[in-house]
N, C-alpha and C positions, 0 to 999 in steps of 0.2 A: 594047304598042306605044308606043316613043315619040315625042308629038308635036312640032313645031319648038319651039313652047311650052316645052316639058318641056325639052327639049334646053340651051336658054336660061338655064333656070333652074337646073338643074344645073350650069351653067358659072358663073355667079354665086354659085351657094354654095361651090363648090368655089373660085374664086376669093376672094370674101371668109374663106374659112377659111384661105385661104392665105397669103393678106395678115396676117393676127392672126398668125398663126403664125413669121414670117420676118421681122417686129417687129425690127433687129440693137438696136435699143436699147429692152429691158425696161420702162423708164419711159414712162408717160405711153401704152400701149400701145393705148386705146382714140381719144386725139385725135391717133395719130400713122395711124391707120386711116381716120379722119374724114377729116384732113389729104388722106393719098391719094386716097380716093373724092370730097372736093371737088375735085382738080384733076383725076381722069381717067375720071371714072363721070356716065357723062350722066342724066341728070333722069328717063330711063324705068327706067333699070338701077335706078338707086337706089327709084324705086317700085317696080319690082318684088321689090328685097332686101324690104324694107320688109313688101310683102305676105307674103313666105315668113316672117318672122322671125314675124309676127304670126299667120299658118296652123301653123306646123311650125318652135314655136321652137327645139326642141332638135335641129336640124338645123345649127343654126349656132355658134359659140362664142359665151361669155358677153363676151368683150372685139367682137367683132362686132356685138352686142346693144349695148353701151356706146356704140359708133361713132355707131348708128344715133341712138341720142337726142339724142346733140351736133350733129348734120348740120339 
């Protein structure tokens, strides 16, 4: 069963892999990721990416994982 919890979080990874993913411009791919989750990902969302990348990193892309260290 999934909890709202769970729910949450799966919207965030599938979100952030989505964002890596849809990048139109190739360069610079992990501070153009950073860029967007500074201006549109509030301060819980991002602790929470934060804990999954750190629990279940291979659940998120490696430019995802880049994002997070610049933020």
């Amino acid at each position: 069963m999934i909890t709202p919890g769970d729910y949450k979080q799966q919207h965030l990874i599938k979100w952030a892999n989505q964002i890596a993913s849809s990048i139109p411009t190739r360069e610079d791919i992990p501070g153009q990721i950073s860029a967007h989750m500074r201006q549109f990902w509030t301060t819980e969302m991002l602790k929470t990416l934060r804990t999954i990348a750190a629990e279940t990193p291979d659940i998120l892309s490696e430019d995802v994982h880049s994002a997070l260290q610049s933020l």
